[in-house]
DOTITOR-349205 format. One line per field, with one value per residue: residue number from 1; x, y, z of N, C-alpha, C in turn; residue in one letter. Coordinates in pm, 1 decimal. Each point is the difference from the previous one (the first is absolute). Example, Ala and Ser with C-alpha at 12.3 -4.5 7.8 and 13.67 -1.06 7.14 Angstrom:
% residues 2
num = (1;2)
n_px = (1319.0;-35.0)
n_py = (-569.0;105.0)
n_pz = (780.0;-72.0)
ca_px = (-89.0;82.0)
ca_py = (119.0;119.0)
ca_pz = (0.0;6.0)
c_px = (90.0;-77.0)
c_py = (120.0;109.0)
c_pz = (0.0;73.0)
residu = (a;s)
% end
This chain:
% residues 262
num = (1;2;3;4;5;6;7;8;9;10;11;12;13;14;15;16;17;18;19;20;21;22;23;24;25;26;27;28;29;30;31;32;33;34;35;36;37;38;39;40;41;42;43;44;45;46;47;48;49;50;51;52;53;54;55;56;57;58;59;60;61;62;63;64;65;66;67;68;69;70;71;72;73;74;75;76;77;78;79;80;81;82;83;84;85;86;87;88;89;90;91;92;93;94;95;96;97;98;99;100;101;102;103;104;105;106;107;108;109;110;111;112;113;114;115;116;117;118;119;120;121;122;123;124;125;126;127;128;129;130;131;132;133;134;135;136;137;138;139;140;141;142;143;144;145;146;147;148;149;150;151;152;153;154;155;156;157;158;159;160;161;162;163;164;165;166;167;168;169;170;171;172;173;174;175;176;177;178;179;180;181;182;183;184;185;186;187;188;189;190;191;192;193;194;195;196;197;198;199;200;201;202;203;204;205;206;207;208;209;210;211;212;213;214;215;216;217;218;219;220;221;222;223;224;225;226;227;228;229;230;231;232;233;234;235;236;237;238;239;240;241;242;243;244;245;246;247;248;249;250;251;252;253;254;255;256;257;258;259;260;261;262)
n_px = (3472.6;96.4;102.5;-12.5;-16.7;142.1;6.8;-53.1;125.9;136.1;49.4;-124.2;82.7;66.0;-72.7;-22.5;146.8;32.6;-108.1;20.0;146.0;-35.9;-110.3;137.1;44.3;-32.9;-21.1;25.1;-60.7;-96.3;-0.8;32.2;-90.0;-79.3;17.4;-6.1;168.8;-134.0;6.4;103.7;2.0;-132.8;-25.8;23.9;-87.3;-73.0;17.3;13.1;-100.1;-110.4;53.1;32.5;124.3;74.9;-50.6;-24.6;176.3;18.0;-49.0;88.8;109.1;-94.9;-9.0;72.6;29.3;-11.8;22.6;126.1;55.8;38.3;70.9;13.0;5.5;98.9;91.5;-11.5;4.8;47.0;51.6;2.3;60.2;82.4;29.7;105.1;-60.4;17.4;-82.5;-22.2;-12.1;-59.5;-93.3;-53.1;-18.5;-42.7;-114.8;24.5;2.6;-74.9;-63.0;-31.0;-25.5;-58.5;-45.2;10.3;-46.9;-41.8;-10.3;169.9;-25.6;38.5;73.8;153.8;70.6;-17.8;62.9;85.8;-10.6;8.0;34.3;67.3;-26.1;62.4;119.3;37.7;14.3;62.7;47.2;-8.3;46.0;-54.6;31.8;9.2;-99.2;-86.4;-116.3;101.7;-20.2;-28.8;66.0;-91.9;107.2;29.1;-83.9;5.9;-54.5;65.8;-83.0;-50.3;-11.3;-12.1;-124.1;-71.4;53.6;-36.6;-94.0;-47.9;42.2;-91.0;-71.4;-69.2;-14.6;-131.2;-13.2;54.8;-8.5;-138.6;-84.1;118.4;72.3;38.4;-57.0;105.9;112.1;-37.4;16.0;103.3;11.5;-25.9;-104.4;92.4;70.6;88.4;13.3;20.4;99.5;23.8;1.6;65.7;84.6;-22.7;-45.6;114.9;101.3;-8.6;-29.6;-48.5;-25.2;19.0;-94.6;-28.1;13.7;-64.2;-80.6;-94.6;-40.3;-31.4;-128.5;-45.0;-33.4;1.7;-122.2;-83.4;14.6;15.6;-92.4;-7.7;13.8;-34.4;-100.7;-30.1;22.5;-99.1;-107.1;87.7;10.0;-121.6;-100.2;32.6;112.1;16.6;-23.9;81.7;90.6;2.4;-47.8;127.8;70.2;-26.3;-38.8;97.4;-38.3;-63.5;58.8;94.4;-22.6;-89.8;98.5;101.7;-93.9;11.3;136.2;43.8;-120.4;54.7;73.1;-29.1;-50.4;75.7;24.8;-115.0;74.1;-153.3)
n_py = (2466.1;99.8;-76.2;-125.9;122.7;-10.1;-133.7;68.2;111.5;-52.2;-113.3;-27.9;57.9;-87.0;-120.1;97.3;96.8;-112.4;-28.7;129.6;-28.2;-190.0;33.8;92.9;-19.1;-88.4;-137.4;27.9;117.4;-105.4;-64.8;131.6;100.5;-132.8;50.3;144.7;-58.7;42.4;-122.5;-47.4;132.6;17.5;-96.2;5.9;106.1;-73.4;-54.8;150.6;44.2;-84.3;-53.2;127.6;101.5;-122.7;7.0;172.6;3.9;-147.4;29.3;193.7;-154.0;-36.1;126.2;-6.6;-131.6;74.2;81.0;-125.4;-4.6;92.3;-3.8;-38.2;72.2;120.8;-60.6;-60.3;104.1;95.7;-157.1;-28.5;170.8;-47.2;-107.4;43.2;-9.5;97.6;-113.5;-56.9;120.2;59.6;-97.7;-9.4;136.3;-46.8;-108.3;89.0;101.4;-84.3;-82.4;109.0;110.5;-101.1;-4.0;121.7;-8.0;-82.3;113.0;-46.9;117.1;7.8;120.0;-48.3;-101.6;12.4;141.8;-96.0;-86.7;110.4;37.9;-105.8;-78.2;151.8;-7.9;-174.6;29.1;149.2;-129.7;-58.4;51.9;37.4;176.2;-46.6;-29.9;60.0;21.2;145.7;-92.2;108.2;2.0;24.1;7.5;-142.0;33.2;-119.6;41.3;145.0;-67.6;-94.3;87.7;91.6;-20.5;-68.5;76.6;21.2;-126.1;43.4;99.7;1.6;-103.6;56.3;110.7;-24.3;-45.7;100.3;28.0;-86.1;89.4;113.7;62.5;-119.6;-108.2;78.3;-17.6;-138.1;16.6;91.7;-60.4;-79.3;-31.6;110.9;162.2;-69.6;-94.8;107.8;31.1;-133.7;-64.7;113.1;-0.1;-93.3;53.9;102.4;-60.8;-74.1;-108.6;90.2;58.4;-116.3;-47.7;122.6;-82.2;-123.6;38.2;34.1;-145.8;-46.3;149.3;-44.2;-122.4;79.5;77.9;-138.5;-45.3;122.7;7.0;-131.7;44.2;165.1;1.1;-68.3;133.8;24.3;-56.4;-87.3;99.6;-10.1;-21.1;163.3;-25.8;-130.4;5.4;110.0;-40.9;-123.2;132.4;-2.5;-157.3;-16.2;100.3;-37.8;-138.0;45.5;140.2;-53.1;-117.9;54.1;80.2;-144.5;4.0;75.8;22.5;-164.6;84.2;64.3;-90.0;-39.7;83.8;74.7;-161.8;-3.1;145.5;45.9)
n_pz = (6620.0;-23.2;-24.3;123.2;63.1;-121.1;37.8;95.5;-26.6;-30.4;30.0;60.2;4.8;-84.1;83.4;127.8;11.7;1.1;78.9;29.7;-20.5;25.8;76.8;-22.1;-48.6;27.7;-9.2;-88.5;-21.0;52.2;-144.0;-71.2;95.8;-37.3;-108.4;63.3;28.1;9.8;-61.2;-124.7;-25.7;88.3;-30.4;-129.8;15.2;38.7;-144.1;-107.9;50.7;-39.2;-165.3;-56.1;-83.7;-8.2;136.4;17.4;-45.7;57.5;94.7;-36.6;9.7;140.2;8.9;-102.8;61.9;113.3;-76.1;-42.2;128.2;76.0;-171.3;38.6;111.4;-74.2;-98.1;93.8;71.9;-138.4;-21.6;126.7;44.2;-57.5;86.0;153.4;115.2;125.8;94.4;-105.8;-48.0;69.3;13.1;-149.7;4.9;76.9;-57.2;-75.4;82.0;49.5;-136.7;-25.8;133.7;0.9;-92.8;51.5;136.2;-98.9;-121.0;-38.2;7.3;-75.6;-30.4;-62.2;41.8;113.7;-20.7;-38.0;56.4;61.8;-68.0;-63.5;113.2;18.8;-121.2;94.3;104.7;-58.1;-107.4;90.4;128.5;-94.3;48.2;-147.0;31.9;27.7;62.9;120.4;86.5;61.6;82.4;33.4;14.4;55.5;98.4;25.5;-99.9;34.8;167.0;-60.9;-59.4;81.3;66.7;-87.2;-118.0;141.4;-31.8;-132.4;-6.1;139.1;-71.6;-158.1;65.6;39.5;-77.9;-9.4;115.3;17.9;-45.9;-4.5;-77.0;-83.8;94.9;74.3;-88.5;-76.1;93.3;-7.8;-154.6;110.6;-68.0;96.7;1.7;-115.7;57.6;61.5;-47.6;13.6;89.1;76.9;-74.9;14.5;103.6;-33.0;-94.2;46.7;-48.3;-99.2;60.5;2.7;-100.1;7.0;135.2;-0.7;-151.9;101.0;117.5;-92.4;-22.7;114.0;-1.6;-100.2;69.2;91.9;-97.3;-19.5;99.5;15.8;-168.5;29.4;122.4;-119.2;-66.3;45.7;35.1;-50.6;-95.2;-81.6;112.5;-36.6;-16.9;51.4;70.9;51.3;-39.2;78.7;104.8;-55.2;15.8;142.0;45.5;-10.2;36.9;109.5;14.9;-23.4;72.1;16.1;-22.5;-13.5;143.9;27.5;-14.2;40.9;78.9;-67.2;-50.5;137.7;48.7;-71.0;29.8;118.8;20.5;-51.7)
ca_px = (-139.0;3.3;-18.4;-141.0;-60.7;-23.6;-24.8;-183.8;-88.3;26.1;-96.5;-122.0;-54.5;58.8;-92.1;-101.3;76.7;-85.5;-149.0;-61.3;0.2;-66.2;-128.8;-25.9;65.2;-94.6;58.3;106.7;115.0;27.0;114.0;119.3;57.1;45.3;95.6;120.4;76.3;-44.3;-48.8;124.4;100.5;-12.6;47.7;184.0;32.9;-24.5;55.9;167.2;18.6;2.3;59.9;100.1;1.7;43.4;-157.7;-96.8;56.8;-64.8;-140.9;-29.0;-25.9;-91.3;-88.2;-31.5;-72.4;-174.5;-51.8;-86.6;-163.0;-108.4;-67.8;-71.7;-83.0;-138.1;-71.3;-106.3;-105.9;-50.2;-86.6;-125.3;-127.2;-110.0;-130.1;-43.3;-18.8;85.3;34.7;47.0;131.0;99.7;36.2;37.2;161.3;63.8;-3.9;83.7;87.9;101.7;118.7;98.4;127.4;85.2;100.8;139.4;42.4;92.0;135.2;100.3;-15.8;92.3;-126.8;-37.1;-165.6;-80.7;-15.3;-76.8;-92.8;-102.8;-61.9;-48.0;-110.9;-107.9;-82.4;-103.1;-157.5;-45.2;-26.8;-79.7;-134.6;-5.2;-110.3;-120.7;-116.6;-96.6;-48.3;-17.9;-140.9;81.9;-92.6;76.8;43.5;-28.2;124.5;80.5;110.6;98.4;51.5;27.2;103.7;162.6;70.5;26.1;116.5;73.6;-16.9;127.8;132.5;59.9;-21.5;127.2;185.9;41.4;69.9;153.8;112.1;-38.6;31.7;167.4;-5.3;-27.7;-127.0;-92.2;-13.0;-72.4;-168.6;-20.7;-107.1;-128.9;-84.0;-66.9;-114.7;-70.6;-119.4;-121.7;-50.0;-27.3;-158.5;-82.5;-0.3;-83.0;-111.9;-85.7;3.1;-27.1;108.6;80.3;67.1;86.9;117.4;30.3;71.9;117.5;73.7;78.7;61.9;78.2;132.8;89.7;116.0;129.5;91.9;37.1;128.1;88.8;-0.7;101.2;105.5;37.7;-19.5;100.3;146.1;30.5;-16.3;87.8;111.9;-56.9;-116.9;-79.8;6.0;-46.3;-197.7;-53.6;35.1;-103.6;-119.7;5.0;11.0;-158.3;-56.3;47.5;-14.9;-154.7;-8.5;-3.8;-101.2;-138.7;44.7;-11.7;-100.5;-58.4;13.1;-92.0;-149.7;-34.4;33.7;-105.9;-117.6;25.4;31.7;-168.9;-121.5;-12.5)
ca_py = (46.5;101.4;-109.7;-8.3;124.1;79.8;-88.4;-48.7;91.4;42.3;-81.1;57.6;109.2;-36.4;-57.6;50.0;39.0;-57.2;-39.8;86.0;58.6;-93.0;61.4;151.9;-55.9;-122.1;-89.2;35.4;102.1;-24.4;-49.6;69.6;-64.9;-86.5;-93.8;14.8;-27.0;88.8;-46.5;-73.9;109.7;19.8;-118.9;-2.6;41.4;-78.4;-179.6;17.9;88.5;-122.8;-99.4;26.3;21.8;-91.9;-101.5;115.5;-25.4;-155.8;2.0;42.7;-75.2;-98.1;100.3;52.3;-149.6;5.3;74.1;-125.0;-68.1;87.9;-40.5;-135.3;36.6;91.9;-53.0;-144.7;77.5;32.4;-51.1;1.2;43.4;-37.7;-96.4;2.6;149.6;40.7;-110.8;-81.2;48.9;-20.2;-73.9;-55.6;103.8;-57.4;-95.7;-2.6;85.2;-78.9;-80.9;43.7;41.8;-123.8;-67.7;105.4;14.4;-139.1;28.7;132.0;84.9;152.8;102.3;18.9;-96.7;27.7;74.5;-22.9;-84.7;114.1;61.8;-117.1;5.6;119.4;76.8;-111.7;21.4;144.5;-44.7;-71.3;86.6;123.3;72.8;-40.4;90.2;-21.0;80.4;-23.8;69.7;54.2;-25.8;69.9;-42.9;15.7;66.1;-50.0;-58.1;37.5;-13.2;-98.3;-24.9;92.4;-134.6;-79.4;75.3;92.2;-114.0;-111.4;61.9;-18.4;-154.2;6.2;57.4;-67.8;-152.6;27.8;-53.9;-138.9;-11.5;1.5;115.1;-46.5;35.2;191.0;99.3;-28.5;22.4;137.1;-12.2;-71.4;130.2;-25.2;128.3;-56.8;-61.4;45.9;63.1;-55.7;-15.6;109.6;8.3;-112.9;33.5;116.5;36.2;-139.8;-54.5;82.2;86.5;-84.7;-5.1;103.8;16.9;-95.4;52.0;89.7;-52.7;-96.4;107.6;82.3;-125.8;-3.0;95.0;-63.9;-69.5;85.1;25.0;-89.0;-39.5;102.4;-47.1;-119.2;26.2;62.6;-12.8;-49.3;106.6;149.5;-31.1;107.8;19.8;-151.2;13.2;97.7;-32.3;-55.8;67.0;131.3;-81.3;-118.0;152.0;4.4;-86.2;5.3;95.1;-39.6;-122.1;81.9;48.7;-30.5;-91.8;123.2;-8.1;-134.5;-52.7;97.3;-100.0;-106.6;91.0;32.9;-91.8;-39.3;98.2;-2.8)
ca_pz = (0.7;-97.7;-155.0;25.6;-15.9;-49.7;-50.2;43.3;-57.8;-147.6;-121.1;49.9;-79.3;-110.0;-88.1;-5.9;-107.8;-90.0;11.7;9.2;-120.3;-44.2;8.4;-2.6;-115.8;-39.6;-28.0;-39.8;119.1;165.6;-25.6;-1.5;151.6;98.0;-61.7;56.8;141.6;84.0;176.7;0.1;-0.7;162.1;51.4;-9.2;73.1;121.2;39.7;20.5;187.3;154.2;-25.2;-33.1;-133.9;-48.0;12.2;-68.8;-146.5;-58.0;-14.1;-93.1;-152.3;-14.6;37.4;-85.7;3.5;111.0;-105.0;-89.9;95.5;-31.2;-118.2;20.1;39.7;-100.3;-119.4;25.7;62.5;-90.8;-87.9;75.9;-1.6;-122.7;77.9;140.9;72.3;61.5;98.4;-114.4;-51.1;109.2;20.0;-91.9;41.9;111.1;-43.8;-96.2;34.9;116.3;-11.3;-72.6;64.7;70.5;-64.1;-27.5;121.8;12.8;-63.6;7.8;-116.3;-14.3;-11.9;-130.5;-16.1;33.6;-77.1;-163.2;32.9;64.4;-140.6;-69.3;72.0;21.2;-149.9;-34.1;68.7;-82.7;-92.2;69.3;94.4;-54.5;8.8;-59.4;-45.3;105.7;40.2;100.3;91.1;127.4;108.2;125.8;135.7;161.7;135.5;40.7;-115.8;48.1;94.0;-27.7;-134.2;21.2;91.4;-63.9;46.6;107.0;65.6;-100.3;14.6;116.8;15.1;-87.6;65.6;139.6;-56.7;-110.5;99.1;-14.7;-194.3;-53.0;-68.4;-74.3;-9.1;46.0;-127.2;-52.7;58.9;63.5;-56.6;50.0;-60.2;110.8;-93.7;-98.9;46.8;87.5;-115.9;-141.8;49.2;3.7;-119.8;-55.8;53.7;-7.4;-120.5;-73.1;-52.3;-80.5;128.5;85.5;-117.7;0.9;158.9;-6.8;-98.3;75.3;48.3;-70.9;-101.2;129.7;47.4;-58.1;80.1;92.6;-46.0;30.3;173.3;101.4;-34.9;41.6;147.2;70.5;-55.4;98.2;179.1;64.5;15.5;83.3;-6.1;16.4;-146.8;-89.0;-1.5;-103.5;-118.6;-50.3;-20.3;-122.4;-110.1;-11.5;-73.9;-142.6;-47.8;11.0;-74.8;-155.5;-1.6;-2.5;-116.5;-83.9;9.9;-95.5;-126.6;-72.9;-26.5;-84.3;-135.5;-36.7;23.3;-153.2;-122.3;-33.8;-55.0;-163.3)
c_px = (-26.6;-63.2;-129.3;-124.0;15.0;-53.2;-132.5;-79.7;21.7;-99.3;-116.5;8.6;40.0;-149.6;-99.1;-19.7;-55.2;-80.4;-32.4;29.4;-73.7;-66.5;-12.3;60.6;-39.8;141.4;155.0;161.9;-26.3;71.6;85.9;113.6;0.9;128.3;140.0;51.9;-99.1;-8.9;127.3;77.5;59.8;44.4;128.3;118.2;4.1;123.0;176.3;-5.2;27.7;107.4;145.3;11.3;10.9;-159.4;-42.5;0.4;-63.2;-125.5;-84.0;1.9;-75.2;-131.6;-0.3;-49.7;-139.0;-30.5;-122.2;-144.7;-94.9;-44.6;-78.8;-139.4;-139.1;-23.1;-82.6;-110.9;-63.3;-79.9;-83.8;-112.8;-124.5;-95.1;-49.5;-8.7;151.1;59.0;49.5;150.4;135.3;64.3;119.6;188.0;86.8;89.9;133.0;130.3;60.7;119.0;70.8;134.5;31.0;86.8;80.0;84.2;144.7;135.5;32.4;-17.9;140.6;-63.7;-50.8;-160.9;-112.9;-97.6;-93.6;-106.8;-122.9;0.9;-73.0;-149.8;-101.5;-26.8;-127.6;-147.5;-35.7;-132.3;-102.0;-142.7;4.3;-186.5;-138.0;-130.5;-101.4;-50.5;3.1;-118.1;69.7;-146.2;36.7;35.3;-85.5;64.5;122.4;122.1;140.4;78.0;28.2;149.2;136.7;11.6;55.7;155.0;117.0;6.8;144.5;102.8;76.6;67.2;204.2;132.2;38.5;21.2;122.8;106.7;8.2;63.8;76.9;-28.9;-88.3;-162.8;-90.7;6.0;-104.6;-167.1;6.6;-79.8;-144.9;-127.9;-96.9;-158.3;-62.8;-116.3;-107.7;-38.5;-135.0;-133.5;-100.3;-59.7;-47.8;-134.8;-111.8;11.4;-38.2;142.1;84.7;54.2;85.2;154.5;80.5;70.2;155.6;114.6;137.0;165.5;133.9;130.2;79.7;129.5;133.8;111.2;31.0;159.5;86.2;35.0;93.6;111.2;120.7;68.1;148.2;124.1;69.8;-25.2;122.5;84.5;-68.3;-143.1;-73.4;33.3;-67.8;-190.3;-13.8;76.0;-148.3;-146.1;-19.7;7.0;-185.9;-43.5;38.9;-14.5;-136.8;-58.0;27.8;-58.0;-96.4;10.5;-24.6;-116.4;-116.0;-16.8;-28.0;-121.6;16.4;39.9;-128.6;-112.7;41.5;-14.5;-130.2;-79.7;67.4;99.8)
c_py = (97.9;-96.9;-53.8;94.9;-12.8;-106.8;-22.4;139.1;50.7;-61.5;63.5;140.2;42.2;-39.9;128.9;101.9;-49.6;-17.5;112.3;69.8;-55.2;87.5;100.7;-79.9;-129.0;-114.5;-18.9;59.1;-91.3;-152.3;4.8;-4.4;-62.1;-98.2;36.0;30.5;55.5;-130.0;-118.9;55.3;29.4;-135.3;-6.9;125.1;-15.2;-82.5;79.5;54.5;-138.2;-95.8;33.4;4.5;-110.2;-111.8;47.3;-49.4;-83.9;29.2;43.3;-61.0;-85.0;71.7;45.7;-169.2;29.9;50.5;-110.2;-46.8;159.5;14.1;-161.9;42.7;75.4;-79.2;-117.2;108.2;33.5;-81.0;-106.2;67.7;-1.9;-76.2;-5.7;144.7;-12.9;-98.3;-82.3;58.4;-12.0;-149.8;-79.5;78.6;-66.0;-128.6;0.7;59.7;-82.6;-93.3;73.4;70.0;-139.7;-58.1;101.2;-43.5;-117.2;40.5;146.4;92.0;123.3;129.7;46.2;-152.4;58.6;110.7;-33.2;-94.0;33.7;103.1;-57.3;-47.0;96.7;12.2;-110.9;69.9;60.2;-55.7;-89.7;61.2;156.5;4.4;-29.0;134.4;9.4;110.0;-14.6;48.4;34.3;-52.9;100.2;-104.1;29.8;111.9;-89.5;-48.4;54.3;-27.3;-159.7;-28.0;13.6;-138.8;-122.4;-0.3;-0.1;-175.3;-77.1;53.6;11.8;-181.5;-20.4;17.9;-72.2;-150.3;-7.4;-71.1;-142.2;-63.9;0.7;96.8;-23.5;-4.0;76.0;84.5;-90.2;41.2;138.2;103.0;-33.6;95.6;15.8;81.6;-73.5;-87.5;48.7;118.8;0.3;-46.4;84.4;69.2;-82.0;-10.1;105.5;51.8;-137.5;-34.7;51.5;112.7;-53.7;8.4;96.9;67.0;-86.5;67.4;152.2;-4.3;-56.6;115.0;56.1;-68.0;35.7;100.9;-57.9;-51.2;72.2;58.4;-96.2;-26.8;88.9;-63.9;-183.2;41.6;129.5;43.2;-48.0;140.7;126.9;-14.0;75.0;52.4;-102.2;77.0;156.2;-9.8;-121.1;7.6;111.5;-73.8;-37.7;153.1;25.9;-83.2;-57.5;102.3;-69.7;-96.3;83.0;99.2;-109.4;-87.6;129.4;-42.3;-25.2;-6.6;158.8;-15.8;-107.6;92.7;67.1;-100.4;-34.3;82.1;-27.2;129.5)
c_pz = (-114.3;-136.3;-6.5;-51.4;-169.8;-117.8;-13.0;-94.3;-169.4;-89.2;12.6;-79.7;-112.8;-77.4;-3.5;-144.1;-167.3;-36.5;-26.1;-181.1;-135.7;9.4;-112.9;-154.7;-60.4;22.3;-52.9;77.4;140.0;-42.7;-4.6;120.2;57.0;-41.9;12.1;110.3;126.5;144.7;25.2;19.8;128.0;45.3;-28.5;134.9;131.0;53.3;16.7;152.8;64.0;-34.8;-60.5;-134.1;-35.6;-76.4;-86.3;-165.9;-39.9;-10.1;-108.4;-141.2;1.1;-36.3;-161.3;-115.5;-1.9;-138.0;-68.6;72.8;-43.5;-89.0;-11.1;93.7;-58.3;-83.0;59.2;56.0;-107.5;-91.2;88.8;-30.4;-143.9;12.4;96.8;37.5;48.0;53.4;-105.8;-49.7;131.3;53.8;-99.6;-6.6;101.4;5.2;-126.8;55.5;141.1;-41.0;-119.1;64.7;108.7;-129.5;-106.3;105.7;6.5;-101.0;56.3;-157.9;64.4;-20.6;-135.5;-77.9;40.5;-72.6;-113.0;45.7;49.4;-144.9;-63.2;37.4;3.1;-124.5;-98.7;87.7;-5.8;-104.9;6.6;19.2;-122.8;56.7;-23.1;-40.1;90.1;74.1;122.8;94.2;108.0;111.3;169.3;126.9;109.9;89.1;26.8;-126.5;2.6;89.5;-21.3;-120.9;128.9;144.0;-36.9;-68.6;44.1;93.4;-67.0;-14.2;127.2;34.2;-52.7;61.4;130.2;-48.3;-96.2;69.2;-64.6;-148.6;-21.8;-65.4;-172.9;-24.0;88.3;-113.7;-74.7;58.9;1.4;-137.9;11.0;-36.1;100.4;-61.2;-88.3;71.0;89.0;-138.5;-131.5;87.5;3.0;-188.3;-92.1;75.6;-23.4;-168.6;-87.8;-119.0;-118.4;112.3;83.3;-132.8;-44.1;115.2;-86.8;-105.5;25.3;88.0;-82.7;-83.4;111.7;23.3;-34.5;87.4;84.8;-6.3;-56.5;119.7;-2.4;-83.9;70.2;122.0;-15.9;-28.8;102.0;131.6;109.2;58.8;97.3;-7.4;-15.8;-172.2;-91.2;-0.9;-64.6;-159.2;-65.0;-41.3;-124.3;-119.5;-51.7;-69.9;-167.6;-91.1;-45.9;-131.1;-159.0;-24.2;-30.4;-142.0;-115.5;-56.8;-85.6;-129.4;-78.7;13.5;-60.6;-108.1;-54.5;-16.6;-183.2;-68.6;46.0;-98.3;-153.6;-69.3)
residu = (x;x;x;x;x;x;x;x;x;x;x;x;x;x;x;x;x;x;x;x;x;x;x;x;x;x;x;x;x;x;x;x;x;x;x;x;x;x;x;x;x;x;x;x;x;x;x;x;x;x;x;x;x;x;x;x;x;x;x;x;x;x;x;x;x;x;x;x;x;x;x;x;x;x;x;x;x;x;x;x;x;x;x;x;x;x;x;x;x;x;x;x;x;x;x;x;x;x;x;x;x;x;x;x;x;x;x;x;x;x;x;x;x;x;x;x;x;x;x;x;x;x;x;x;x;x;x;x;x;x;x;x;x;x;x;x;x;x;x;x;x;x;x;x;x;x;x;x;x;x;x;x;x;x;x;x;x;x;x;x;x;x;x;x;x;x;x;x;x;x;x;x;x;x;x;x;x;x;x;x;x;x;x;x;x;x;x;x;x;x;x;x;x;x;x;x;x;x;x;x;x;x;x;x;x;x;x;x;x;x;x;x;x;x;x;x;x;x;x;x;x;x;x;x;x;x;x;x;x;x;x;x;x;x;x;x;x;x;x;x;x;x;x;x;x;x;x;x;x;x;x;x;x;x;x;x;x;x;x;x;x;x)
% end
């Protein structure tokens, strides 16, 4: 019941967390977070209490796989929104992102493949989906836009753990990427900021990823031994990693920003 309980309430306020800093910070920074371990992270932790270090490990290399679908996810969401509203983009994300973690689901990757295959992938959809230009319109939320983001949520992340048993470890780590935030995310954000504001969520998402995949590289090398060391070691990697992704992402639009000006 405790787990239950804590399952029905982390996430939920993870997104709110977000939403709210979205608000207070614009688009970007609620990319930022959603793009990291904040709602797989909890799930990976889930799956080592109910399923064991061993499950926890595999999973964690299918889980850093999930990476490729979730990039498949933003980048089809992102260049949607160039033509459809919200109901269009979403759909079209889905549509791309189903048969893409079914047909990971069918090979064996190691951790070192995997690794690269999930870089590789993230530094193509970086390239892909870029930011772009555009003027965002903020809009004010509904009352109900908060209480909807954190159920919704708190619906797909509860569905998720209670079917791992079913799945195998393989494709509970490939889904445990599943964009869950990202997608209640990005609706709400493509609603109320319109489609350069959406682009600017996703662009976010995508510089976060990298910490994702330092989380589970951490977590599959070492959950087996000590489950309390594997998640706080992994939570300092995803922090550090995140931290220079964003550094060097600086950087470079402050190179490009000197070589525009006259």
């Amino acid at each position: 019941m405790d787990i239950l309980l804590l399952k029905f309430t982390l996430t939920p306020l993870l997104i709110a967390a977000a939403t709210l800093a979205a608000r207070r910070w614009g688009p970007v920074v609620a990319g930022w977070l959603a793009g990291l371990p904040l709602t797989s992270g909890p799930i990976s932790v889930f799956l080592a209490v109910e399923q064991g270090g061993v499950f926890a490990s595999h999973a964690a290399v299918g889980s850093i796989l999930g990476v490729v679908g979730a990039v498949a996810f933003c980048v089809t969401y992102a260049l949607s929104a160039r033509r459809f509203g919200w109901r269009g983009s979403i759909l079209c994300s889905f549509l791309v992102y189903s048969p893409t973690v079914l047909t990971l689901s069918h090979f064996g990757f190691s951790l070192p493949a995997a690794v690269l295959t999930a870089v590789l992938v993230l530094l193509a959809g970086m390239l892909v989906a870029r930011s772009g230009q555009g003027k965002i319109m903020a809009a004010l939320p509904p009352w109900w836009d908060l209480p909807m983001r954190m159920l919704v949520a708190a619906l797909l992340l509860l569905a998720l753990t209670a079917a791992a048993h079913i799945l195998g470890p393989q494709m509970s780590g490939i889904l445990a990427p599943f964009p869950i935030m990202t997608c209640v995310m990005a609706i709400f954000s493509h609603a109320q900021y319109g489609e350069p504001g959406v682009r600017l969520f996703i662009h976010g998402i995508l510089t976060a990823m990298f910490s994702l995949i330092a989380f589970y590289v951490v977590v599959s090398l070492l959950v087996e031994n000590s489950t309390l060391i594997a998640y706080l070691a992994a939570s300092g990697a995803a922090i550090l990693v995140n931290l220079a992704a964003w550094e060097v992402l600086r950087l470079l639009n402050k190179q490009r920003a000197q070589k525009r000006a006259p």
